[in-house]
C-alpha positions in Angstrom: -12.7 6.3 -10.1 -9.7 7.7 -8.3 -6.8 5.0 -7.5 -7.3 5.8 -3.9 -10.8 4.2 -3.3 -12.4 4.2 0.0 -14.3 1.1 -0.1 -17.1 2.9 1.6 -17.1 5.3 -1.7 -18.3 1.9 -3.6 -21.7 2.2 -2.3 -22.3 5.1 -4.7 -20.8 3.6 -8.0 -23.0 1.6 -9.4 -24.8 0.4 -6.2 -27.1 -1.8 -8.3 -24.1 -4.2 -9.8 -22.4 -7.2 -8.2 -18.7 -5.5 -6.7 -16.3 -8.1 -8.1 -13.2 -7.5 -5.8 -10.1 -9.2 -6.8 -6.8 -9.9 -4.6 -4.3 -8.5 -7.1 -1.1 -10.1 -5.2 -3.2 -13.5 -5.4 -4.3 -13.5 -8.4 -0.8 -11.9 -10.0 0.7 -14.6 -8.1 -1.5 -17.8 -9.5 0.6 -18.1 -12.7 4.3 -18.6 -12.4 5.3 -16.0 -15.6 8.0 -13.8 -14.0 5.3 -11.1 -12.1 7.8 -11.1 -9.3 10.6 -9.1 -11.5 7.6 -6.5 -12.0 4.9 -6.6 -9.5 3.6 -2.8 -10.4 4.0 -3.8 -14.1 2.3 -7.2 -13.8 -0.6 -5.7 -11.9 -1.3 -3.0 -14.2 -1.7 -5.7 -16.9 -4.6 -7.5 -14.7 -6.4 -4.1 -14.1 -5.8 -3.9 -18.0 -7.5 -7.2 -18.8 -10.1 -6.7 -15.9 -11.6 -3.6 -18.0 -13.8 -6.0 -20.6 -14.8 -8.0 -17.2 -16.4 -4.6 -16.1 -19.1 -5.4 -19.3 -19.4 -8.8 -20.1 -18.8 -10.4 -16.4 -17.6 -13.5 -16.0 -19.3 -17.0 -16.1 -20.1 -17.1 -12.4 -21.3 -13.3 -12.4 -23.2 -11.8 -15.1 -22.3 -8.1 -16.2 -22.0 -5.4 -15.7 -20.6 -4.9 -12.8 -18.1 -2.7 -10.3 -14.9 -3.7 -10.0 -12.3 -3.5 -7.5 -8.4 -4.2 -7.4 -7.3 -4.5 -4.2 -3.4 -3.8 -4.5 -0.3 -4.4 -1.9 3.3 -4.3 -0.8 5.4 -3.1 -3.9 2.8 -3.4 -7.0 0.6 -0.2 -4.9 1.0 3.0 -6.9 -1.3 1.3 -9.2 -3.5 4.0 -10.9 -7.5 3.1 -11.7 -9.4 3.3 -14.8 -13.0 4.4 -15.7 -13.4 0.3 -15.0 -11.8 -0.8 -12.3 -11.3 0.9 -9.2 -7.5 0.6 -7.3 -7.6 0.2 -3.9 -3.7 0.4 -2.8 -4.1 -1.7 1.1 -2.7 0.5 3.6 -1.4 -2.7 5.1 -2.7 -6.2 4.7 -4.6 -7.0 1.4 -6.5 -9.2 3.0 -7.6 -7.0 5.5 -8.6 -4.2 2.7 -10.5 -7.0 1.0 -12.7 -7.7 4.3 -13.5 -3.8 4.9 -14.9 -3.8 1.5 -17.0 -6.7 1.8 -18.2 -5.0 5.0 -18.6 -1.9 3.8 -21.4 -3.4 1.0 -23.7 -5.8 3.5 -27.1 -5.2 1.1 -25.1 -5.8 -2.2 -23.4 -9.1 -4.0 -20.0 -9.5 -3.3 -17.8 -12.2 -5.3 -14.1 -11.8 -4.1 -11.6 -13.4 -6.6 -9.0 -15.3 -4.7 -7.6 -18.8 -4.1 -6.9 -17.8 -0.4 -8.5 -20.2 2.0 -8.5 -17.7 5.1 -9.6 -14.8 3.0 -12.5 -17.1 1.6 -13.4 -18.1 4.6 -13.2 -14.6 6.2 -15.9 -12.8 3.4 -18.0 -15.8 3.2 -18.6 -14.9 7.3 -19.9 -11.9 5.6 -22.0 -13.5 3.2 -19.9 -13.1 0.3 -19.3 -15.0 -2.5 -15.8 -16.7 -3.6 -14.8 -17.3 -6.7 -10.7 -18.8 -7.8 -8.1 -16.7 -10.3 -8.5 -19.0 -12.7 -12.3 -17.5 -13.3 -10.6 -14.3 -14.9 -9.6 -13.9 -19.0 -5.3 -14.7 -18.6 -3.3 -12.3 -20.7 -0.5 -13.3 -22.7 2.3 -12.1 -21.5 
């Protein structure tokens, strides 16, 4: 897929898998390594370890499935992969993250963050939640 993803395009790839979408910024910023001198750099090296999760899935969501990185502020400019889909937010993360879960009402949707108002906010849409932790950690 392109890097800029509508979510609305989603519906097409892959309709029949879960669409695991994850909160880059969130997620980037769960583990205190030193993303913050390289937000662009640190993202790209999620979306890197996110491409195996595209196969095997993850322990609370059996694979394959779509995947979507929903990037902000100064890490957009993110290119996508064959895997995983980039989704640079126009303006709030968050609020990119809800029109996706919207855009997908008769599929499963498992959004990966550890924000309370964004869980809260997809599980109004009947999505699933799941916490950063859930995802492989690289070793940088």
């Amino acid at each position: 897929m392109c890097p800029d993803v509508d979510p609305a395009d989603l519906t097409t790839a892959g309709s029949g898998r879960p669409l695991l979408i994850v909160d880059a910024a969130n997620v980037v910023g769960s583990v205190p390594d030193g993303w913050w001198r390289d937000r662009r750099g640190a993202t790209e090296r999620l979306r890197d370890r996110l491409a195996a999760v595209a196969i095997t899935g993850l322990d609370a969501v059996s694979g394959p499935v779509s995947l979507l990185l929903v990037v902000e502020g100064r890490a957009r400019g993110v290119a996508g992969t064959a895997d995983v889909a980039v989704l640079d937010a126009p303006g709030s993360g968050d609020d990119a993250i809800v029109a996706a879960v919207a855009a997908e009402p008769g599929r499963r949707r498992i959004v990966v963050t550890a924000d309370r108002e964004l869980r809260r906010r997809v599980a109004a849409l009947g999505a699933e939640s799941i916490g950063p932790s859930a995802l492989p950690r690289g070793t940088e």
